[in-house]
C-alpha positions in Angstrom: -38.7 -53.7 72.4 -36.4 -51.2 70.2 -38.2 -47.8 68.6 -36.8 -47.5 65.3 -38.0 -45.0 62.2 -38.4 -48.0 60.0 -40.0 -51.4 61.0 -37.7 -54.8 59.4 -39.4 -56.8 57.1 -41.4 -59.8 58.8 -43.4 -62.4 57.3 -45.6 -65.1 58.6 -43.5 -68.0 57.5 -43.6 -70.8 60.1 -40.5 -71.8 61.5 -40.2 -75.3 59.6 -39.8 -73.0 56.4 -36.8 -71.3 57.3 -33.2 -72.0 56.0 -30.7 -71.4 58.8 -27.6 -72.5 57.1 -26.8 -69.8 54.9 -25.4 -67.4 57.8 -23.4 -69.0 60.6 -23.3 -66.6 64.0 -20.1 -67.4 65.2 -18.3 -66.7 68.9 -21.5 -66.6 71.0 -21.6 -66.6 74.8 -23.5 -68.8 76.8 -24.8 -65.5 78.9 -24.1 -61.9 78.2 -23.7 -59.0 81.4 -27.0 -56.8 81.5 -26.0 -53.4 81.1 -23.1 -53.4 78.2 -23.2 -53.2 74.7 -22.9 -56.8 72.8 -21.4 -57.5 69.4 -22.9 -60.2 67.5 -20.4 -61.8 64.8 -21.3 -63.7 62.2 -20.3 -65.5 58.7 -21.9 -65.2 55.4 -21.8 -68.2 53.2 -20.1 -68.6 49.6 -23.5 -68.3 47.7 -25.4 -66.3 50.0 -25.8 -62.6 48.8 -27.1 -60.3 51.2 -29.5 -57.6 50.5 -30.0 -53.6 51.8 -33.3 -54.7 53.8 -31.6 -57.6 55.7 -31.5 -57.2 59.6 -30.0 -59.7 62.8 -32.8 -59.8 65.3 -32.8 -60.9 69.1 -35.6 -63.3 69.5 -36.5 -65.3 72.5 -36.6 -68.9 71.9 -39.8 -70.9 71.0 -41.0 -68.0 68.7 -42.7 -68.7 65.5 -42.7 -66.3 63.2 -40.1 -63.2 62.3 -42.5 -61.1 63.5 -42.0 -61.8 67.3 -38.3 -60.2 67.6 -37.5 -58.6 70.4 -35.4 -56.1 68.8 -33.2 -55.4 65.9 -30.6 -53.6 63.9 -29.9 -53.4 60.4 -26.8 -55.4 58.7 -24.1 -53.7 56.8 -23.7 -54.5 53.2 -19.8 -54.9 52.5 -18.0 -53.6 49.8 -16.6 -56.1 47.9 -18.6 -59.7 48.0 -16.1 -61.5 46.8 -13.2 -60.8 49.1 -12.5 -63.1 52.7 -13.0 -60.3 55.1 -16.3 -59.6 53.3 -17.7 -62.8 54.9 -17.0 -61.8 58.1 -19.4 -59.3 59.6 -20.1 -57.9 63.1 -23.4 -55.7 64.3 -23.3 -54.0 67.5 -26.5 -53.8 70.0 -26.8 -51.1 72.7 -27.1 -51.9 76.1 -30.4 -50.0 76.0 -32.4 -51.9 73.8 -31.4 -55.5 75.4 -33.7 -57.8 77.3 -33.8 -57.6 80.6 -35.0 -60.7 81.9 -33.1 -64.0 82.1 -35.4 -65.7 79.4 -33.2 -67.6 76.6 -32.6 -65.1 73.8 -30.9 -66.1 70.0 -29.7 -63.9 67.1 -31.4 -64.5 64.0 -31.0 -62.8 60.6 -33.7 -62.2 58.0 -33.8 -61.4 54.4 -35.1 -58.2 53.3 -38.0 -61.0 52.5 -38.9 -62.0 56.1 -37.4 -65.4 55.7 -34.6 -66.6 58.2 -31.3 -67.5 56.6 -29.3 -68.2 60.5 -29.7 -68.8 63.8 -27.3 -68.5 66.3 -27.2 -70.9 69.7 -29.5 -70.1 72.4 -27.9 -67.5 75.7 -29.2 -65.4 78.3 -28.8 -61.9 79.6 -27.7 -62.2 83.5 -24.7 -61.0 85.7 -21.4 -62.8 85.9 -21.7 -63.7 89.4 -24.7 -65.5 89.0 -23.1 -68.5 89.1 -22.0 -68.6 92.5 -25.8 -67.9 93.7 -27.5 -71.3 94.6 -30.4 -71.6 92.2 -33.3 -73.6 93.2 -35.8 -75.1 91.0 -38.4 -76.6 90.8 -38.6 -80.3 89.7 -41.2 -78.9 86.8 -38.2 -76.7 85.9 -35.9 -79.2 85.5 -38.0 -81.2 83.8 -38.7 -77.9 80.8 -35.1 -77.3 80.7 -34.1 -80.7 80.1 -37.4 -80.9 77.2 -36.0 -77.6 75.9 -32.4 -78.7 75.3 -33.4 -82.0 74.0 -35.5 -79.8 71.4 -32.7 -77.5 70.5 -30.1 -80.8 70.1 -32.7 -82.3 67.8 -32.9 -79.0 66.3 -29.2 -78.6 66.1 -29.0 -82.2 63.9 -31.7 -80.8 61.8 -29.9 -78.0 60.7 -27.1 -79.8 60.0 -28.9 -82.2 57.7 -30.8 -79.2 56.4 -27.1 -77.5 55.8 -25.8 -80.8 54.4 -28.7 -80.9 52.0 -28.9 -77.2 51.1 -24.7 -77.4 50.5 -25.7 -80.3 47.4 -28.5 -77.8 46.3 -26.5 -75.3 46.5 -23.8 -76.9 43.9 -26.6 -78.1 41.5 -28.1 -74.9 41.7 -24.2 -73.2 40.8 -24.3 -75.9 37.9 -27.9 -74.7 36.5 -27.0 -71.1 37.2 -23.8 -71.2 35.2 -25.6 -73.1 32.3 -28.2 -70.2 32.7 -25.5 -67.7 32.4 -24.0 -69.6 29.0 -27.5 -69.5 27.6 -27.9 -66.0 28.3 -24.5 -65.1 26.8 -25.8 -66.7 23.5 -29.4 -65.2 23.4 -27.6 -61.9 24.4 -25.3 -62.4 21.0 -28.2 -63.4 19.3 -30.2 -60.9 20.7 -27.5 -57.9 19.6 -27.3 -59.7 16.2 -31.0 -59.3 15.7 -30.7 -55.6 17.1 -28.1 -55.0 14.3 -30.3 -56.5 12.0 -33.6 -54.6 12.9 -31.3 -51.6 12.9 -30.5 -52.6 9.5 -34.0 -53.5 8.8 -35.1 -49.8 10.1 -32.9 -48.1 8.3 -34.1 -49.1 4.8 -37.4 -49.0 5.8 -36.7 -45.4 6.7 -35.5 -44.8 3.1 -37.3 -46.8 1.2 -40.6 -44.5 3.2 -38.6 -41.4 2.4 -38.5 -42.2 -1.1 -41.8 -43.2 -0.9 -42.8 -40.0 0.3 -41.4 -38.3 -2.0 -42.2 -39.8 -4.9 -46.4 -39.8 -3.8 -45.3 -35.8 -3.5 -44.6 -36.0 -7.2 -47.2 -37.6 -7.9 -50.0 -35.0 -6.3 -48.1 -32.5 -7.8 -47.9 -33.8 -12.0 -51.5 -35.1 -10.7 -52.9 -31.8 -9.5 -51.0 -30.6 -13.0 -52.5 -33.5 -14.7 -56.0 -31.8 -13.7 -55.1 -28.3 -14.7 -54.3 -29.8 -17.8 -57.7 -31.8 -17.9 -59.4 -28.6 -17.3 -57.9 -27.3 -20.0 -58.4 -29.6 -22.8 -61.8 -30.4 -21.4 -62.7 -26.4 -22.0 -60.1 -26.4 -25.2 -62.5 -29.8 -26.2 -65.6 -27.7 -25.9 -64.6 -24.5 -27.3 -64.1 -27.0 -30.6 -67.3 -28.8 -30.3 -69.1 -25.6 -30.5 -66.6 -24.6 -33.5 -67.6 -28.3 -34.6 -71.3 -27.4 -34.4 -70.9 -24.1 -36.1 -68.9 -26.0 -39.1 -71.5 -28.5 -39.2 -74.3 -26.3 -39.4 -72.3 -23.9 -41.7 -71.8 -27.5 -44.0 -75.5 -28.0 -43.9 -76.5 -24.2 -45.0 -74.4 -24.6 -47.8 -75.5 -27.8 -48.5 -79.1 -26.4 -48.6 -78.1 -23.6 -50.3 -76.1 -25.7 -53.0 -79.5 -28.2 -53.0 -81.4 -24.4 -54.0 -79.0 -23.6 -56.4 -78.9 -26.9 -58.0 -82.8 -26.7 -58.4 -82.5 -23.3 -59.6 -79.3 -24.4 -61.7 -82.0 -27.4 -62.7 -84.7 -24.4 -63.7 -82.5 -22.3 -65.5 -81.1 -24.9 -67.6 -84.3 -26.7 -68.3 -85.6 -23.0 -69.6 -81.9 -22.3 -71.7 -83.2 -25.4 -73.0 -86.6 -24.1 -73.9 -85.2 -21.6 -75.2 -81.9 -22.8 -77.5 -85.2 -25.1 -78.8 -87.6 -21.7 -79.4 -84.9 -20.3 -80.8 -84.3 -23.2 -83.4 -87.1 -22.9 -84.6 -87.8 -19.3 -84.8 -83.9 -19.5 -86.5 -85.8 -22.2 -88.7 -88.6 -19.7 -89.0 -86.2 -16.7 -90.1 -84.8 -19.0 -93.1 -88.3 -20.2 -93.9 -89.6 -16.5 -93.7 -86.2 -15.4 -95.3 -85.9 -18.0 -98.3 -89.7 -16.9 -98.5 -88.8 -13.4 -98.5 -86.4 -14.2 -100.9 -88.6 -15.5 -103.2 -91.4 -13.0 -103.1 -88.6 -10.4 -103.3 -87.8 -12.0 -106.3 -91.4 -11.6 -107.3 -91.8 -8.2 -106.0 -89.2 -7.0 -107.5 -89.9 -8.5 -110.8 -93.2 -7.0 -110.2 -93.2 -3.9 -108.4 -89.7 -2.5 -106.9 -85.9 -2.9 -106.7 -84.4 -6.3 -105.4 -82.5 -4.3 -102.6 -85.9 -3.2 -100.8 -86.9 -4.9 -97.8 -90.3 -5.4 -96.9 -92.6 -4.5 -93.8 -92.3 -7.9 -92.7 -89.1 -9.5 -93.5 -88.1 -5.8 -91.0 -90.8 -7.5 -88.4 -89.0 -10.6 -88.7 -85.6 -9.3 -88.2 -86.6 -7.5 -85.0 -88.0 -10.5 -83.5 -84.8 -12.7 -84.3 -82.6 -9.8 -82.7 -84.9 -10.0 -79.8 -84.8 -13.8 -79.1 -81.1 -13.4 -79.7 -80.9 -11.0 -76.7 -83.0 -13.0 -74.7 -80.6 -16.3 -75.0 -77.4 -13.9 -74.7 -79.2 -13.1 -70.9 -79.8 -16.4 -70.6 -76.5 -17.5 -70.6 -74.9 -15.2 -68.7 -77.9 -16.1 -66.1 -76.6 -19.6 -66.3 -72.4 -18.2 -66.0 -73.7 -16.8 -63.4 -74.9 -19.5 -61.4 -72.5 -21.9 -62.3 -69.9 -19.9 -61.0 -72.1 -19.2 -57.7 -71.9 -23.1 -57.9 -68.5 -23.6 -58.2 -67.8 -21.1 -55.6 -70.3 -23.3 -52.9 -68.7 -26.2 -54.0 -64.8 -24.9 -53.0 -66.5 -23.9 -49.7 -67.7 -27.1 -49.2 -64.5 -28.5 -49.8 -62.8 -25.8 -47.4 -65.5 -26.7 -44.3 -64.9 -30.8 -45.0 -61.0 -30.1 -44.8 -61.3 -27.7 -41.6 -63.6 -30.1 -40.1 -61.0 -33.4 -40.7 -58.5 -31.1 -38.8 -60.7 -30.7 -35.5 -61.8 -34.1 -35.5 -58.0 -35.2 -35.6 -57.3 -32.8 -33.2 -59.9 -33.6 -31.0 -58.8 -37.5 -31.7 -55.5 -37.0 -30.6 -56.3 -35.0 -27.6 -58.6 -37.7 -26.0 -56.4 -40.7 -26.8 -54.0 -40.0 -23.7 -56.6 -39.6 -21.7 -57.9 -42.4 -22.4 -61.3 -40.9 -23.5 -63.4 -42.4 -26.5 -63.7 -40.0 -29.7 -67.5 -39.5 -31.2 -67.9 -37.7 -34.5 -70.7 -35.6 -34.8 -73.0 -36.8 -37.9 -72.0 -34.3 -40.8 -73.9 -34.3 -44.4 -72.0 -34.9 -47.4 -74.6 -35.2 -49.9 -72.8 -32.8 -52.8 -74.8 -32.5 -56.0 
């Protein structure tokens, strides 16, 4: 058996599996000289593409399988398929690796799958002369050759029918393979239209992302401004509720101090009062003393002295009039005095109220973009 590098591929199909119409081995000899180089010729058929793996073996007849060649050689792929000589190969075997018994010998050829696509007719490997040698056999000989052509002839109308029949699948197969080929032509122009499309598809995607990215860019960037801002008013917001509490508690010291000055406002006029009364009457006392004075004057100085002399008393009574006097001229600048101090609280007042409107406003419109509710701080207004 030949020593190659590479083994062929077998397999362990059974003979009844095998197509042998698909090659046709064409000008074999009955019996081939031992000792000379043989060239096997054969035909490749219209639909039959062969393969880089295929090989043309020598088997000897009865064998089973593809794996009981006796040896082999590799086939030669042609260059152009569809051209005439292309079907018409030849693949030479060296004397060497021939058989070298007269046993009955056929060329087979096997796809690169281990399936046999042809077999040739059966021949044998012995001299030319042979024929002139007197061959005895055996009756039992006879008998096996006779058995073994009768097999090969019913294996030669097998293959014909098997042809025949592969020929029609052949065709329907061509028909089914050309509507195949009309299918894919359409999926592949649907197939490139829906390419173009997702193309399409990608590239707006693409942009629309792009401008997507963008604009969330934008947006962390006025957002993280957005929180500077934030930070901002928020400190801004309580730098003015502290002002606010100052104000507030500034309003309520001067409302407490307006309350004390009201009360002492209260005192001072309830004792101008008292007084403007006392001095009524000591005024009503100072006529009564004067008309009195005026009459004993009259008297006295009837009596006793000059009408132009005063006396001890009506001087007494003089002194004490220009004493209350004084005291009511202090007590009305007193009460000058604190009404002015009142007035004065009372435009303060008027300046905190107005100062705290402002903030509140500004503190109104500051939390209204920012969607923050606005609570005013309780402030007394009670003015007297």
């Amino acid at each position: 058996m030949e020593e190659t590098v590479e083994d062929p591929p077998t397999s362990a199909v059974l003979l009844d599996h095998c197509h042998f119409s698909q090659v046709i081995f064409n000008s074999v000899e009955k019996f081939y000289i031992p000792g000379g180089d043989i060239t096997c010729y054969y035909t490749l058929t219209q639909h039959f593409i062969p393969r880089r793996k295929d090989w043309i073996g020598i088997f000897r007849v009865g064998w089973k399988t593809t794996r009981e060649y006796y040896t082999f050689m590799w086939v030669t792929l042609p260059a152009d398929l569809n051209s005439e000589s292309a079907k018409q190969q030849e693949v030479q075997f060296k004397a060497y690796y021939l058989p070298k018994d007269d046993e009955y010998y056929q060329f087979c050829y096997v796809d690169q799958d281990g399936a046999v696509r042809g077999a040739s007719i059966p021949f044998q490997f012995r001299p030319e002369n042979e024929e002139d040698i007197l061959v005895v056999t055996t009756q039992g000989e006879v008998e096996e050759i006779e058995q073994h052509n009768k097999e090969l002839c019913k294996e030669n109308r097998e293959l014909k029918d098997s042809c025949v029949s592969l020929q029609k699948q052949n065709s329907d197969m061509q028909a089914t393979l050309q509507k195949k080929q009309e299918e894919l032509e359409t999926l592949k122009s649907i197939n490139k239209k829906l390419e173009q499309t997702m193309k399409e598809q990608k590239d707006c995607w693409e942009t629309e992302l792009l401008q997507l990215k963008e604009q969330n860019q934008k947006m962390s960037s006025e957002n993280e401004k957005m929180g500077v801002r934030v930070d901002q008013l928020q400190a801004q917001l309580s730098n003015q509720g502290k002002e606010m509490e100052k104000l507030v508690q500034g309003v309520q010291d001067k409302t407490e101090q307006l309350e004390h000055l009201k009360e002492e406002n209260g005192q001072l006029f309830c004792s101008l009062t008292e007084q403007r009364e006392h001095q009524k009457k000591l005024e009503q006392t100072v006529e009564e003393m004067k008309q009195k004075e005026t009459t004993a004057a009259k008297k006295q100085q009837e009596l006793m002295e000059p009408r132009n002399k005063k006396t001890a008393v009506e001087e007494l009574l003089v002194q004490e009039v220009e004493h209350l006097k004084a005291k009511v001229e202090a007590g009305k600048a007193c009460f000058l005095e604190k009404y002015k101090e009142c007035q004065r609280l009372h435009k303060q007042i008027r300046q905190l109220r107005a100062a705290t409107r402002v903030v509140k406003q500004d503190q109104k419109s500051q939390q209204e973009p920012m969607g923050m509710g606005s609570q005013e701080p309780p402030v007394s207004t009670v003015i007297g």
